[in-house]
N, C-alpha and C positions, 0 to 999 in steps of 0.2 A: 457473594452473589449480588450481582446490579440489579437493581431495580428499575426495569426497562420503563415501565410503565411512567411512575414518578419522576425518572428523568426526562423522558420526551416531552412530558406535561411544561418540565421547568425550561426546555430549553424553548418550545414553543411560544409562553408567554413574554418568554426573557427577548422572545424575535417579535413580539408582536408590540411589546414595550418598546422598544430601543433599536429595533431596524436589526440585530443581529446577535449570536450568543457566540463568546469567546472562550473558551473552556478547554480544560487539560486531561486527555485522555492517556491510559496507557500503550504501554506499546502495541496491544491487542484492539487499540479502538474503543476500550471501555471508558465512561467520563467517571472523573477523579474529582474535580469540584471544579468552581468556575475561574475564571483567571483575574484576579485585580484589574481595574480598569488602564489602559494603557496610555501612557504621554506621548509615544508614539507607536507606527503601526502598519508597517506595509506587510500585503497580505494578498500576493499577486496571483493569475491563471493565465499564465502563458500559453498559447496555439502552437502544437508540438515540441512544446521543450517544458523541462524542469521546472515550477514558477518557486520563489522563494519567500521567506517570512522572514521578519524583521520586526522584532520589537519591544520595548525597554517599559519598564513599568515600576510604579513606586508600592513598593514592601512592608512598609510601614511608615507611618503617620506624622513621628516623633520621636526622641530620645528613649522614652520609656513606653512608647507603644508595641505591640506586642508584634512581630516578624508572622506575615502573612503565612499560611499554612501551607503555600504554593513552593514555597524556599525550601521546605523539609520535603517534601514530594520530589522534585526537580534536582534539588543540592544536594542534600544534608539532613538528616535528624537532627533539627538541635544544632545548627550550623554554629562555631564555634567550639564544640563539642573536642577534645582528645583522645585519641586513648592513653594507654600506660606510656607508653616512649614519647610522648609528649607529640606524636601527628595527627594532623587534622583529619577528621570520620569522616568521607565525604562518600556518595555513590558511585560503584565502578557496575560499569558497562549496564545502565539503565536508558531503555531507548521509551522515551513519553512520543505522544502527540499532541500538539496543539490544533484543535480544530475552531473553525470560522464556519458555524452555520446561520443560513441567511433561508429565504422561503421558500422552498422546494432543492436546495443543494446545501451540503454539509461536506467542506475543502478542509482536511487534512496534512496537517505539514510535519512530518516526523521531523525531531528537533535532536541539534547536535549541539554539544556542549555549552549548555546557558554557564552564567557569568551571572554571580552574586556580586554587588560593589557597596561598599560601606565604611563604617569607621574600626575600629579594636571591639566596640560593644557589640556591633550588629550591623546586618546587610539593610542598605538600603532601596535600592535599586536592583532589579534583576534584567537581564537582559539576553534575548531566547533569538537563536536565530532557528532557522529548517529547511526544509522542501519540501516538495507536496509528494501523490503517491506514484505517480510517474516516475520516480525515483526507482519505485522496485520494477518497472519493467526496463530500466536500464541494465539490471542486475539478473535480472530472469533470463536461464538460457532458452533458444529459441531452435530445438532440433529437428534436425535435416531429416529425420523420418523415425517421428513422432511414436506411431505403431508400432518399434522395436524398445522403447522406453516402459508398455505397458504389458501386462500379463505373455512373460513367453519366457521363464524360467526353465534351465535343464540342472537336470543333476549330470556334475561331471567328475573325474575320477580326481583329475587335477586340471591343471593350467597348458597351455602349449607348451611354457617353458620347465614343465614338472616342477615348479616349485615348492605344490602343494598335496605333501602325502595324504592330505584328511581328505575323502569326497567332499566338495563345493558347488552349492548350488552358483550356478554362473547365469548370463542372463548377455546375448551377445545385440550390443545398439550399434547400430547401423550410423553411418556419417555420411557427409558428402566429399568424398576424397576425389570426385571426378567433376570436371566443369559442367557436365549434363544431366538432366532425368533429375533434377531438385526444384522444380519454377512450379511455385502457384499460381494457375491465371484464373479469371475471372473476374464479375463487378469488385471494385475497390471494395466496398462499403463489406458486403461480404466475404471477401479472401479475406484480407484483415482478420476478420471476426474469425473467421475459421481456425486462422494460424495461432492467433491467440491463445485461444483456445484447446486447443490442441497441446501448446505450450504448458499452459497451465496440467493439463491432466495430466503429460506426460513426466513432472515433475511430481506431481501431489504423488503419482505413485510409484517413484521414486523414493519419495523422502516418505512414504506411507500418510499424506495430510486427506488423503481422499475424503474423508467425513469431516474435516475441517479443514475448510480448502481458504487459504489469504484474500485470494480474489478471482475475482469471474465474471465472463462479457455477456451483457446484456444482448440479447438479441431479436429484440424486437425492432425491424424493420421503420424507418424511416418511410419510405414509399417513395424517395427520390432516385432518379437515375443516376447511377454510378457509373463512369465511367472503366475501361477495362483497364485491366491492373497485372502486368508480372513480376512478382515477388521472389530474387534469388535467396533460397534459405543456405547457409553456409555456416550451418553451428554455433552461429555468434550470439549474440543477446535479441531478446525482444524487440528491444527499443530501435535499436539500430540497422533493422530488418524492417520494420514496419513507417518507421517514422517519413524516408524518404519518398515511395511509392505514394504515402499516405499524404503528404504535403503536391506533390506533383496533382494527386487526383481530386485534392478538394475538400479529404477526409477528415473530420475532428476527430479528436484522442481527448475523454476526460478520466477523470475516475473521484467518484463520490463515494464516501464511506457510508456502508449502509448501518443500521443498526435494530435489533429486532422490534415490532412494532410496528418500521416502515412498509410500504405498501410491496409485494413479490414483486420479484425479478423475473422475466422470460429468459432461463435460458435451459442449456443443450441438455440434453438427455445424456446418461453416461455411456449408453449405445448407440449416442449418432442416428437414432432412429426419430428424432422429433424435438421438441423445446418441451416445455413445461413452464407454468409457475411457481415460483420456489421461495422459499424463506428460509431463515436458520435461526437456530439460537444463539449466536457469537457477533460479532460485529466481523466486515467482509466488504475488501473495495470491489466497489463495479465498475469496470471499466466501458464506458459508451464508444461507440467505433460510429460515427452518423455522418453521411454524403453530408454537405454543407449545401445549400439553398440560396435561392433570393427569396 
């Protein structure tokens, strides 16, 4: 169980110390302890693309100094460890995050395969590359009508092609197999957020995450003038539905991992009838959709 309390405390002072807290969360967003100081350290926010993380850091101190705790988290138990057949125990398919939070933003970089480097005794240098969470809306499908994704279950006997003597419950989603009747129009700032959105729920219940949903857009209103926007939806990913119109119209794309503690979120109701203020108990990216300004 995190101790939400106790860590926001330390990651606050640790920003108010040193300008910023660099720390290893799990795949969930949870902080796991803080990261060794780094010898080097790029740690970017690109305006709609991917940014990346880059950076190398020393493990221990000396010959007989003790291997930073971040190595057995990241690498290994006990890196050097065997088992019986004499191969190296190392982690398979553990996805960390490193986060980089600074005074009012907290940038997330899910991390792919760090690199321990050292002698026969012991690692001494580790080295973490990532991307931030814009990452999962390149991978997020983005469907063409949304509404067919959520509650509308039949029981049927079987399949069109009989394959299936057992009755199955079926659940029939709609595509865009025609070049018309798919365009969201409207303010940028807006359709964006809508589509998003829409994305996200039509997944969460899919995959049943409804009560613990990955992420979700803020939607409290900028107050700037958006320009108008048509968005061809065509089943493919989020990202690459959204990114274009959104770069044409002036729109920023972030997303900030939130963590519980932090101040609510404005967003949609799960009836489309309104927003709310919202909080959770889990860590949850928010993605910002905001007309850009002078």
């Amino acid at each position: 169980m995190t101790d939400w309390t106790s860590w926001q405390a330390h990651v606050e002072q640790t920003i108010a110390d040193r300008g910023q807290w660099v720390g290893l969360c799990d795949g969930h967003g949870r902080p796991l302890i803080d990261m060794p100081t780094a010898q080097s350290m790029t740690a970017g926010q690109a305006r709609l693309a991917e940014a990346s993380l880059s950076m190398e850091m020393k493990v221990t101190g000396g010959k007989w100094a003790p291997v930073h705790p971040v190595v057995d988290l990241m690498i290994a138990d006990g890196l050097g460890v065997f088992d019986e057949e004499g191969r190296l125990v190392v982690k398979n398919n553990i996805v960390d995050m490193v986060v980089v939070a600074k005074p009012g933003r907290r940038h997330a970089y899910v991390t792919s395969f760090p690199t321990a480097v050292g002698d026969a005794t012991s690692p001494n240098t580790l080295r973490v590359q990532g991307t931030d969470l814009i990452g999962n809306l390149v991978t997020w499908p983005c469907p063409s009508v949304p509404q067919t994704w959520i509650p509308n279950v039949t029981l049927f006997e079987g399949d069109a092609s009989g394959a299936y003597e057992t009755p199955r419950l079926l659940s029939a989603m709609e595509m865009s197999l025609v070049a018309d009747g798919y365009t969201m129009s409207g303010p940028a700032e807006e359709t964006i957020r809508t589509l998003v959105q829409d994305s996200f729920d039509a997944v969460n219940y899919q995959c049943g995450w409804e009560d613990t949903p990955h992420m979700v857009v803020d939607m409290a209103p900028t107050g700037r003038e958006s320009p108008l926007a048509h968005i061809r939806v065509t089943d493919g990913m989020v990202w690459e539905t959204i990114a274009p119109p959104a770069q044409l119209a002036g729109v920023n794309i972030t997303i900030d991992l939130w963590w519980p503690g932090d101040d609510p979120v404005l967003t949609r109701l799960p009836d489309k009838s309104g927003t709310a203020l919202t909080t959770w108990t889990h860590p949850i990216g928010v993605v910002r959709i905001e007309q850009g300004g002078q």
